[in-house]
VMD Tcl script that draws the C-alpha trace (Angstrom):
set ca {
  {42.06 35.65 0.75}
  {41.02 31.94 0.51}
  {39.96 31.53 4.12}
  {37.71 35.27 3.30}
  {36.14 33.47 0.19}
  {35.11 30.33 2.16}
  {34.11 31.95 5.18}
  {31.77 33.74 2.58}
  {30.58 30.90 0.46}
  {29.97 28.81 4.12}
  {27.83 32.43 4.94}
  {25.91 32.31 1.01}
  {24.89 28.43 2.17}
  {23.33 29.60 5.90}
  {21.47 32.52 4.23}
  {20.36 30.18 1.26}
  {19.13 27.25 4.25}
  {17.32 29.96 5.70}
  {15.68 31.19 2.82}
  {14.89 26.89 1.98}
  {13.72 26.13 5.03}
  {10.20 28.35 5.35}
  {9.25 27.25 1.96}
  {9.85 23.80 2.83}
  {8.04 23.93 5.89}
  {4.99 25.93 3.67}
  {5.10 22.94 1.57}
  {4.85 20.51 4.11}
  {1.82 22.45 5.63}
  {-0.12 22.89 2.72}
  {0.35 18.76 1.53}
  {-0.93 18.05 5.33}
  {-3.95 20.42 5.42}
  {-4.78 18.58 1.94}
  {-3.98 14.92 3.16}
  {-5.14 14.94 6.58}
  {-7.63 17.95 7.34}
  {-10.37 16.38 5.20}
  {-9.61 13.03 7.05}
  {-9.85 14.10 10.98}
  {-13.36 15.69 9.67}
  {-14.51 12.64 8.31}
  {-13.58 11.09 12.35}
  {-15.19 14.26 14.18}
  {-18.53 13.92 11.60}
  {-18.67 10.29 12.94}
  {-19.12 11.61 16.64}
  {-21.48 14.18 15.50}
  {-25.65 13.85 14.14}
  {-26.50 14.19 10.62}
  {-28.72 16.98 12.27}
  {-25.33 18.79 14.08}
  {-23.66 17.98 10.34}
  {-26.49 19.88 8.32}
  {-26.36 22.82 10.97}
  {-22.60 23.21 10.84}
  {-20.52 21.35 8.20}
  {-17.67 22.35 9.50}
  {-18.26 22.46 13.38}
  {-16.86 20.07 15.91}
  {-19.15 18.06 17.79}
  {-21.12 19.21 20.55}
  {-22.00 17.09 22.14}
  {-19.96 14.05 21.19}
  {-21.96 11.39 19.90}
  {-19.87 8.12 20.39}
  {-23.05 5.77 19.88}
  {-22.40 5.64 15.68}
  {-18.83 4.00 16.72}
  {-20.20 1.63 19.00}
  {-23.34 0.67 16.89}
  {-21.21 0.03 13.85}
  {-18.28 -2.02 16.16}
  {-20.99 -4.19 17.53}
  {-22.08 -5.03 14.04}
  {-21.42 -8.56 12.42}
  {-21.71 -7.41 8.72}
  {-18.79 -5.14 9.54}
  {-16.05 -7.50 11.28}
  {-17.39 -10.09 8.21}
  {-16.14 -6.93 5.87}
  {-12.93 -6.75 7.26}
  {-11.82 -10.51 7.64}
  {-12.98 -10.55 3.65}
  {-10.75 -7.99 3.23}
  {-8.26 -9.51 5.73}
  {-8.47 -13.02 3.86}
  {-7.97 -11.53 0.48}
  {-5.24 -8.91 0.97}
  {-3.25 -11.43 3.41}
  {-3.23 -13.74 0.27}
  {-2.45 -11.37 -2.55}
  {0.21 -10.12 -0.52}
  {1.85 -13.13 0.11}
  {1.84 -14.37 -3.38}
  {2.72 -11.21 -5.11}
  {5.39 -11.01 -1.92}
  {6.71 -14.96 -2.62}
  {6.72 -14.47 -6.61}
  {8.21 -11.57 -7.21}
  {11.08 -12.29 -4.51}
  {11.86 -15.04 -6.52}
  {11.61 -13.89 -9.63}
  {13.91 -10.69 -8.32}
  {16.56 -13.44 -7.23}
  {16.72 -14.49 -10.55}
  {16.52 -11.46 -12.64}
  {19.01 -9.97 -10.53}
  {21.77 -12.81 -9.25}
  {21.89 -14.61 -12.78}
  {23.32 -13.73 -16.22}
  {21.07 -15.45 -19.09}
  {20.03 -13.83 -22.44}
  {17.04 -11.80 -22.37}
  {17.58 -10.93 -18.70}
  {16.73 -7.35 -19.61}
  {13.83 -8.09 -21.89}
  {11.85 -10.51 -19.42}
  {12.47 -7.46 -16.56}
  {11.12 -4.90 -18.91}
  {8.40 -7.17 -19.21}
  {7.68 -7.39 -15.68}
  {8.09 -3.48 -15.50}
  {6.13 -2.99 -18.40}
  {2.99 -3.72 -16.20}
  {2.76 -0.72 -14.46}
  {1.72 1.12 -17.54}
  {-1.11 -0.71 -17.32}
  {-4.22 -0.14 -15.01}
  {-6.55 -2.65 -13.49}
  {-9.46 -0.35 -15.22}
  {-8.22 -1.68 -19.16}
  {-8.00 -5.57 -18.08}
  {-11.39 -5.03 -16.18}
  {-13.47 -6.58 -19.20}
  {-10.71 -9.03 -20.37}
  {-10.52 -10.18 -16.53}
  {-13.74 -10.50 -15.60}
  {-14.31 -12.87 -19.12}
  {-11.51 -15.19 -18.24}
  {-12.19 -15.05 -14.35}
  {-15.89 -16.10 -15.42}
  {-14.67 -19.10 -18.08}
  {-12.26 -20.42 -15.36}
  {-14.83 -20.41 -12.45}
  {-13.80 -17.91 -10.09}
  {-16.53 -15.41 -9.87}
  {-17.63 -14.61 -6.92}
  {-14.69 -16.95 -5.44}
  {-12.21 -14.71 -3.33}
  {-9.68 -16.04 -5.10}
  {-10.81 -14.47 -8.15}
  {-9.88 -11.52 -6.46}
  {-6.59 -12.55 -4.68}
  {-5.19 -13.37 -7.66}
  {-5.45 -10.72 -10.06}
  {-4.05 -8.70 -7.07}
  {-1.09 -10.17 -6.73}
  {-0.48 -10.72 -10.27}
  {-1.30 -6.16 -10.56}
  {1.32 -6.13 -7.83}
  {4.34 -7.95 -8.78}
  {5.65 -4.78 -11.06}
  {6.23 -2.22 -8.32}
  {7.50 -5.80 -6.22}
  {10.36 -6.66 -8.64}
  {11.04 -2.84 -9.01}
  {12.00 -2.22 -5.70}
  {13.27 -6.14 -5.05}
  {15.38 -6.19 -8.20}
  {17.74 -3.25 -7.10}
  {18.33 -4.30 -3.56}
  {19.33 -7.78 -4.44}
  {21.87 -6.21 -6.84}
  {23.21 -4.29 -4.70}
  {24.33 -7.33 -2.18}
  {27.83 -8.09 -3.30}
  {28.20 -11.04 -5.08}
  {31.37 -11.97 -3.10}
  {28.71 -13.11 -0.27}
  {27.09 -15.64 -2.76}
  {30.76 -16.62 -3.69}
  {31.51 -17.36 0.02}
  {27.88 -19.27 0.57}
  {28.62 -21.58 -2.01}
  {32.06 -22.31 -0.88}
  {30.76 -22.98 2.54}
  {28.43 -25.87 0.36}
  {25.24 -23.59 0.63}
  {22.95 -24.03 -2.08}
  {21.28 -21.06 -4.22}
  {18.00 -21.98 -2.57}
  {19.58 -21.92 0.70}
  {21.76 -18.64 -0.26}
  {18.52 -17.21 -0.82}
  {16.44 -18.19 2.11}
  {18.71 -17.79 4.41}
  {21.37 -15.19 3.75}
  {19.63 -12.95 0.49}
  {15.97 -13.10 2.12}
  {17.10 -11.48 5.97}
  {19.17 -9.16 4.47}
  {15.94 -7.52 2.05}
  {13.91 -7.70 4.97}
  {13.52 -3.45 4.12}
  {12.42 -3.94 0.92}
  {10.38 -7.23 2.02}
  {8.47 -4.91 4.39}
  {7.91 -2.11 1.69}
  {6.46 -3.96 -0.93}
  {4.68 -6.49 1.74}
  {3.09 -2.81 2.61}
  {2.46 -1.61 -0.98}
  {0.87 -4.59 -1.96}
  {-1.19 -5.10 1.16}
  {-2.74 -1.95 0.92}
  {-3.19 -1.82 -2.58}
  {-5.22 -5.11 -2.11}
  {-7.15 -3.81 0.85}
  {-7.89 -0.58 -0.92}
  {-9.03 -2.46 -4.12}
  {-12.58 -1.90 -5.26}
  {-13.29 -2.25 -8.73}
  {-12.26 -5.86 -8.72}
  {-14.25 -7.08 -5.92}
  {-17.37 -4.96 -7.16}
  {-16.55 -7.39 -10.24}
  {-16.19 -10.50 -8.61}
  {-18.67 -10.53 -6.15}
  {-22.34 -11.12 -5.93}
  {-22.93 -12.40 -2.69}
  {-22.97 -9.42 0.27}
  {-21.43 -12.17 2.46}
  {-18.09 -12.04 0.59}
  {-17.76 -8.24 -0.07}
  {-14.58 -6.80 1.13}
  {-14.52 -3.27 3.28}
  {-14.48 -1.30 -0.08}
  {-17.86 -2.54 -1.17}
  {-18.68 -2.80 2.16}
  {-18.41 1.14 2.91}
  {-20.59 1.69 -0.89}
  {-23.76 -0.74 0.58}
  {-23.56 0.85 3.80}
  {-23.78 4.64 2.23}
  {-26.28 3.35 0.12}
  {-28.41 1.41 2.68}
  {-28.12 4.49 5.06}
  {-27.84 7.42 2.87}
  {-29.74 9.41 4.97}
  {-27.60 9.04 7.81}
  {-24.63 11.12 6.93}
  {-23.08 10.72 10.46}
  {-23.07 6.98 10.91}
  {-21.63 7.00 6.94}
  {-18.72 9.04 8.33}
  {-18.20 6.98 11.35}
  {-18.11 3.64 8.93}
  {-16.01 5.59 6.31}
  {-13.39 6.53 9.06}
  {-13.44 3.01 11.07}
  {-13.05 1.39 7.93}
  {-9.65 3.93 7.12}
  {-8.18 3.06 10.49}
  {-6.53 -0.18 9.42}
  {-4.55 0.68 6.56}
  {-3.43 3.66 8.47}
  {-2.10 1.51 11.14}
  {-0.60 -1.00 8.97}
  {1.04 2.49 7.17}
  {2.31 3.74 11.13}
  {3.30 0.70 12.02}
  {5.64 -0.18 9.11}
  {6.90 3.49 8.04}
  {10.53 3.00 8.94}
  {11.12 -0.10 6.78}
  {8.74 1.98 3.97}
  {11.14 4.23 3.99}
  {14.23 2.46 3.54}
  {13.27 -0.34 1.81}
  {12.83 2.56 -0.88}
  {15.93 4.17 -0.09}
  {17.70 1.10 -0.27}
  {16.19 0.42 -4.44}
  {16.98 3.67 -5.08}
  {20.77 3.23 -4.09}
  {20.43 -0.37 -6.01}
}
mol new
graphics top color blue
foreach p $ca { graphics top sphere $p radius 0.5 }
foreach p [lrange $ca 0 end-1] q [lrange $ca 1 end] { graphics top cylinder $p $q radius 0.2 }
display resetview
C-alpha cells in the first residue's frame, strides 16, 4: 500500500512539472519579447534610413545601411563620451568596491555595540534615491568646488552605491567560518592580511557582482552628470546620447545607431560577468 501511495505522489509531482513548466516557459517569453524585442529594433533602425523608418516602423532593413555605424565609430566626440564615462564609472566603482569591502569586514567579522545600528544605517540608503539629494548635492558639490569636476560625479556614485555593496558583501563574509580567521591568526597573520589575502579571494563572487552593479549603475547614471557638467568635453555617454538626439533630431536612424552603440558596453560588461552575477547573489542570499 505504501509503495502504491508513493508511486502515486512521485506520478502527482510529474503531472504537476508538466503543468509548471509551459507557464514558466510563457513567462520567460513574454519578459524577453518586453526586454529585448524593443532593443534588437533599436540595432536594425540603426542600419536602416529615417526615410525606410517613416515608411515601415517596424520593417527590417532593406537595404542595410551600415554607414550610420561607421560615421558615428569614426567620430571623436563619441570615443571622448565613452572614456568620460569609462574614467568616471572605473572610479566610482572602485571606491564604492574598496569602501564597502571594508566596511563589510568590519560589520561582519567584529562584535562592537551598535554593530546593527551602523549596518541599518548603511542599508538605510537604499530608501533613498539620487532624485531627493539632487538639490542638496548639487549645493554642497558647488560650495566644495567640484562642479563640473568628474569627480563631482565619481563620488556621489560611489557613495549611492555602497548600500546594495555592503548588502550583498556583509552576508558572504558571514558566512566564511570564523574557524579560518582563528587558524590565520595562529599562523601570525594579521586581520589586514586575513583580509587581503584569505577573506578578499574567497568573495571574489560577490566582488564581481557588486563591481558589476556599481559599474553599471555609474555608467548608466544621468541625472548627476546632467548636474555636474557644463562643458560638452566632459559629458559622459548618457548626456552624450541626449546632445546627439537633440543636435540630430531629424535623423531618427543615426539616433538609433548612437542609442544602440552606446548600449553595447554595459551589455558586454553584463555577458561577460553573468556567472559571478549570479552567484555572488546566490552566495548573500545563503549568508
Amino acid at each position: 500500500m505504501s509503495a502504491l501511495t508513493l508511486a502515486g505522489s512521485r506520478a502527482s509531482r510529474r503531472r504537476s512539472n508538466w503543468t509548471i513548466m509551459p507557464a514558466t516557459y510563457l513567462v520567460a517569453i513574454v519578459i524577453i519579447g518586453i526586454t529585448v524585442v524593443p532593443l534588437l529594433f533599436v540595432f536594425l533602425d540603426g542600419a536602416r534610413t529615417t526615410g525606410q523608418i517613416n515608411d515601415n516602423p517596424a520593417g527590417l532593413p532593406n537595404p542595410w545601411v551600415w554607414s550610420n555605424y561607421g560615421t558615428i565609430l569614426t567620430s571623436a566626440t563619441f570615443w571622448e563620451f565613452i572614456g568620460n564615462s569609462a574614467l568616471v564609472a572605473t572610479v566610482a566603482t572602485a571606491l564604492a568596491v574598496v569602501l564597502g569591502s571594508m566596511a563589510a569586514f568590519a560589520l561582519s567579522r567584529y562584535a562592537f555595540r551598535g554593530r546593527e545600528a551602523f549596518y541599518t544605517l548603511f542599508i538605510s540608503g537604499l530608501l533613498f534615491p539620487l532624485q531627493i539629494a539632487a538639490l542638496p548635492l548639487f549645493l554642497l558639490l558647488q560650495d566644495i568646488g567640484l562642479l563640473d569636476n568628474w569627480l563631482g560625479v565619481a563620488l556621489p556614485e560611489a557613495a549611492f552605491s555602497l548600500p546594495f555593496t555592503m548588502l550583498i558583501m556583509r552576508p558572504f563574509m558571514r558566512a566564511i567560518p570564523g574557524d579560518l580567521e582563528d587558524a590565520a591568526m595562529v599562523d601570525g597573520a594579521s586581520r589586514l592580511r586575513f583580509f587581503l589575502q584569505i577573506l578578499v579571494p574567497l568573495c571574489k563572487p560577490a566582488l564581481v557582482t557588486v563591481s558589476l552593479l556599481a559599474f553599471v549603475q555609474s555608467w548608466n547614471q544621468f541625472l548627476l552628470p546632467l548636474l555636474v557638467f557644463t562643458t560638452e568635453s566632459k559629458f559622459t555617454l548618457p548626456l552624450g546620447v541626449a546632445t546627439y538626439q537633440s543636435q540630430y533630431s531629424q535623423n531618427t536612424a543615426a539616433i538609433m545607431a548612437f542609442t544602440a552603440l552606446a548600449a553595447l558596453p554595459a551589455l558586454g560588461v553584463f555577458m561577460f560577468a553573468e556567472r559571478y552575477l549570479v552567484a555572488g547573489a546566490a552566495g548573500a542570499v545563503k549568508g
